[in-house]
C-alpha positions in Angstrom: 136.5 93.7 72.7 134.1 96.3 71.0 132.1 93.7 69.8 131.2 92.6 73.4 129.5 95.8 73.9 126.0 94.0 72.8 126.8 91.5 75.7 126.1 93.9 78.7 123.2 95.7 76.7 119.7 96.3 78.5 118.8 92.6 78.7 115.1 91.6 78.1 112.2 91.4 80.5 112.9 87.5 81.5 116.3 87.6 82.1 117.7 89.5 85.5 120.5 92.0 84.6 122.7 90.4 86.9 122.0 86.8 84.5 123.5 89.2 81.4 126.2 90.6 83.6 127.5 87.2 84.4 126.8 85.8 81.0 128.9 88.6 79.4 131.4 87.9 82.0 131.8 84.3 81.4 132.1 84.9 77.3 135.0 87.6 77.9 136.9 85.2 80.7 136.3 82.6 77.6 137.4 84.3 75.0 140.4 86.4 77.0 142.0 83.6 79.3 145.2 85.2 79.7 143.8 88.7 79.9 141.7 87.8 82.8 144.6 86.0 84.3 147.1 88.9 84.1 143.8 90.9 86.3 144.2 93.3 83.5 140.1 93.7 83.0 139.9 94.5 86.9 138.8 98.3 86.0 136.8 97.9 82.6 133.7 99.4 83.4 131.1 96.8 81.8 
């Protein structure tokens, strides 16, 4: 998941941070199903 790390970067001027927060949140739930299901992401610090 390193290569998420671009995801949750400073996002630009016309997008709200919580739109990149979410977006990044969506991709990982996408990408991870089972991960997010077993609530093992519940602490990663985005």
């Amino acid at each position: 998941m390193q290569d998420d790390r671009h995801l949750t970067s400073a996002p630009p001027p016309e997008r709200p941070a919580r739109a990149t927060y979410d977006d990044a949140t969506t991709r990982v739930c996408q990408a991870y199903p089972n991960v997010i299901a077993d609530g093992a992401l519940t602490n990663v610090v985005y």
